[in-house]
Z-matrix of the N, CA and C atoms (Angstrom, degrees):
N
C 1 1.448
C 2 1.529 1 107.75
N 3 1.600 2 110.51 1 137.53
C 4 1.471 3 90.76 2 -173.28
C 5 1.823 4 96.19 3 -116.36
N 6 1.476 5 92.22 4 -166.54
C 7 1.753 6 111.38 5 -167.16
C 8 1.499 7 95.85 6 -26.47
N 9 1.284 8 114.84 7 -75.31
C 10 1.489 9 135.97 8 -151.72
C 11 1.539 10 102.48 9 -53.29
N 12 1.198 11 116.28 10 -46.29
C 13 1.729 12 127.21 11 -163.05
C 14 1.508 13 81.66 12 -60.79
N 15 1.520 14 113.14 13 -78.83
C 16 1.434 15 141.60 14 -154.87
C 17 2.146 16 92.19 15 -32.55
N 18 1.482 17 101.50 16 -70.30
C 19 1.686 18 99.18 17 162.06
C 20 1.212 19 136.72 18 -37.31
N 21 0.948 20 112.49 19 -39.81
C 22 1.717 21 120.08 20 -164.15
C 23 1.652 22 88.39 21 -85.91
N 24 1.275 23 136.33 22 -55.05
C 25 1.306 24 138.92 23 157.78
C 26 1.440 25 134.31 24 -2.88
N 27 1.465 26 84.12 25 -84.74
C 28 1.619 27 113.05 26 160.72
C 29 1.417 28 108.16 27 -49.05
N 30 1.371 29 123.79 28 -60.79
C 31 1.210 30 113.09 29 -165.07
C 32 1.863 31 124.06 30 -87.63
N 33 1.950 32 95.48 31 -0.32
C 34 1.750 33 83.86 32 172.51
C 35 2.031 34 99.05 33 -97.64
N 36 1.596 35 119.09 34 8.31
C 37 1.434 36 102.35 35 167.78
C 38 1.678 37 105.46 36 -95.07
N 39 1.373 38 121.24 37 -9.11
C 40 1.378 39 120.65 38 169.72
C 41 1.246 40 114.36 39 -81.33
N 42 1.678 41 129.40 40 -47.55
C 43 1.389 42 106.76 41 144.98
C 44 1.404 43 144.41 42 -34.08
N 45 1.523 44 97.98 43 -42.80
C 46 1.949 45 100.47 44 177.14
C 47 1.474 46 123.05 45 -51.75
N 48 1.433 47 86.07 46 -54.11
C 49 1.564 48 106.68 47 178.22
C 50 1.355 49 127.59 48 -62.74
N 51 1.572 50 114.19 49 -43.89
C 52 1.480 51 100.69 50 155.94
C 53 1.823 52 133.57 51 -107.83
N 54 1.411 53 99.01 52 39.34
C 55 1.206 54 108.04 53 148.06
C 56 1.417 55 120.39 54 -74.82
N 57 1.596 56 88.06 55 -56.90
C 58 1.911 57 96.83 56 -175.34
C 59 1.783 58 111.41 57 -59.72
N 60 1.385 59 111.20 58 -32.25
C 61 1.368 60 118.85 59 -175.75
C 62 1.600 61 117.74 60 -65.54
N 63 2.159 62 103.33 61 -35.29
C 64 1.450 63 86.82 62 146.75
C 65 1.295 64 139.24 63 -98.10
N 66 1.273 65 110.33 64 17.32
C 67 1.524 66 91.88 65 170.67
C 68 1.542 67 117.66 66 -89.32
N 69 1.367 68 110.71 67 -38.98
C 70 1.743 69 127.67 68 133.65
C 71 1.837 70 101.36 69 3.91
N 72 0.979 71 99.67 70 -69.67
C 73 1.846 72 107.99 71 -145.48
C 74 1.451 73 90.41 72 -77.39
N 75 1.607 74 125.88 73 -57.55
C 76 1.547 75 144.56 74 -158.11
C 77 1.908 76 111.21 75 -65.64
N 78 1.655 77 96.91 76 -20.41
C 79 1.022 78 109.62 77 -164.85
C 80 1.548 79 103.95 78 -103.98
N 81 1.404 80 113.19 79 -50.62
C 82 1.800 81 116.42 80 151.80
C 83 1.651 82 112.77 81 -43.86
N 84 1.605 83 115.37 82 -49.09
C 85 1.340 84 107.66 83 -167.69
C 86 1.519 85 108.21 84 -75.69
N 87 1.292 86 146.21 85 -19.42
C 88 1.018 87 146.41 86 170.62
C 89 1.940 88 117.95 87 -79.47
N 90 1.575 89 96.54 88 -43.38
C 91 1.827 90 86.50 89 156.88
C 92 1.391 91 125.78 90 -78.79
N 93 1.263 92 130.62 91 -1.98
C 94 1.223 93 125.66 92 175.42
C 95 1.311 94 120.28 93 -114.59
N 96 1.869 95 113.67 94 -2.40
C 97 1.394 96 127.74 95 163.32
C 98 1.687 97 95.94 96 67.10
N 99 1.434 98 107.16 97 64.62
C 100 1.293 99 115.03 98 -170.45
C 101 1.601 100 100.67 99 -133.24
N 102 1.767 101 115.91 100 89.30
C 103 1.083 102 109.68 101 178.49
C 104 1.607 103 124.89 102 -53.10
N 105 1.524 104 114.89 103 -27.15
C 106 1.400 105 120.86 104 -171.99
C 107 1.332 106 114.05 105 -73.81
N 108 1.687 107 118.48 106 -26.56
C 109 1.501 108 138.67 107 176.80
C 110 1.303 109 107.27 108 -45.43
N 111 1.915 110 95.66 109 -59.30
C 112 1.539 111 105.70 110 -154.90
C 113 1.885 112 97.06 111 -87.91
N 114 1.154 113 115.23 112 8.99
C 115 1.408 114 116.64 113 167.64
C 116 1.892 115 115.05 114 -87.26
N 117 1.406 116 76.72 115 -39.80
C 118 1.759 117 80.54 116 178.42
C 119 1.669 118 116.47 117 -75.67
N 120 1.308 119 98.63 118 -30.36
C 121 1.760 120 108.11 119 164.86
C 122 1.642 121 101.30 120 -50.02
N 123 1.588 122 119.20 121 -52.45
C 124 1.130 123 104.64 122 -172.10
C 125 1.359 124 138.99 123 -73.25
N 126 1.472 125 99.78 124 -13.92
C 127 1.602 126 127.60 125 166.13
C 128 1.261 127 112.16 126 -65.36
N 129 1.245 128 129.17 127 -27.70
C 130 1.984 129 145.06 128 -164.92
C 131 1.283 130 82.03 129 -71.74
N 132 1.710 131 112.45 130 -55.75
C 133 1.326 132 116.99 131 -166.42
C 134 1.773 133 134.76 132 -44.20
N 135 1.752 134 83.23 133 -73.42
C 136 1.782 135 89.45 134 155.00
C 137 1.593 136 136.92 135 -63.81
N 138 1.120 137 96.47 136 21.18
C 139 1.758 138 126.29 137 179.33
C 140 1.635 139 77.07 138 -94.01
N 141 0.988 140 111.23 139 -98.14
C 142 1.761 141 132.53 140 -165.62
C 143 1.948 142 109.01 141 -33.34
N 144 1.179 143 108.51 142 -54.38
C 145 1.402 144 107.50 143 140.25
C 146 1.005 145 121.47 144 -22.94
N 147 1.619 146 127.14 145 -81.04
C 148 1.332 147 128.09 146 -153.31
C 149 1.613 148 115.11 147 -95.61
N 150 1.577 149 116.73 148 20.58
C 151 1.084 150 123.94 149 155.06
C 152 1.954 151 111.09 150 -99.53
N 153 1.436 152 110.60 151 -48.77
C 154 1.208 153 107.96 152 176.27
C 155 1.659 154 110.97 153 -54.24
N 156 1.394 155 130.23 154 4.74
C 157 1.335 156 134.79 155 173.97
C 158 1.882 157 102.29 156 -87.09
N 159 1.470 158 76.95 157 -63.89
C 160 1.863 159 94.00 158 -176.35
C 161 2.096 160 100.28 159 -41.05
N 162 1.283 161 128.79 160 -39.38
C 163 1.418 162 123.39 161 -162.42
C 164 1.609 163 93.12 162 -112.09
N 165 1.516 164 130.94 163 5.98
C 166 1.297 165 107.37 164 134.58
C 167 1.644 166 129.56 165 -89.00
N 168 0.993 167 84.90 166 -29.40
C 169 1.892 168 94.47 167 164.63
C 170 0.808 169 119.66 168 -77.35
N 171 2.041 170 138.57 169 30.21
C 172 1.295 171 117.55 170 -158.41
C 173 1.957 172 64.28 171 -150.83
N 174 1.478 173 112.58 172 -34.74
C 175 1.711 174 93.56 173 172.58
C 176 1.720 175 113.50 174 -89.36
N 177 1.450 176 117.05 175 -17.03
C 178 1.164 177 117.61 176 177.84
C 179 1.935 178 112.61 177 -61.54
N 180 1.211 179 94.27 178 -50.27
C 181 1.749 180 118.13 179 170.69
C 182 1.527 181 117.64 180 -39.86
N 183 1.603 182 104.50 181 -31.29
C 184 1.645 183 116.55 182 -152.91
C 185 1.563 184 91.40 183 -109.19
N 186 1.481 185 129.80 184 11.23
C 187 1.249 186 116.07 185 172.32
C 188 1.548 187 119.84 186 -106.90
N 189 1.197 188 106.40 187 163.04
C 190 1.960 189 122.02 188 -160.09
C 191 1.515 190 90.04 189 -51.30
N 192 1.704 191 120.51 190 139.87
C 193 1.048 192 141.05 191 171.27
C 194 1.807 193 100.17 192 -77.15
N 195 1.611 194 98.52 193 144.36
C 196 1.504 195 120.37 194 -162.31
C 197 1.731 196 101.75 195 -56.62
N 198 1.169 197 118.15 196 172.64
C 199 1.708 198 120.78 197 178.68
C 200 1.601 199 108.74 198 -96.13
């Protein structure tokens, strides 16, 4: 398995995981009227964001160098 696989890997079980982790949090922070909950839900978020960056930059990276 090389670089790229190994990334894209890694980064669609770090998506999985904190998808579910915010809905987890957004869904506690809203029944328990927990503004800080539903903040940290939103932090899970830009987690998930900032992996779907990491596995476009990891196929953008993996293409044929210019002529």
């Amino acid at each position: 398995m090389g670089n790229r696989e190994t990334i894209i890997k890694v980064s669609k079980v770090s998506i999985a995981s904190n998808v579910l982790l915010c809905i987890f949090k957004m869904v506690a922070g809203f029944a328990g009227k927990s503004s800080a909950m539903v903040a940290d839900g939103v932090h899970s978020l830009s987690d998930v964001l900032g992996s779907v960056l990491v596995v476009i930059g990891a196929v953008v990276s993996n293409r044929a160098s210019d002529k």
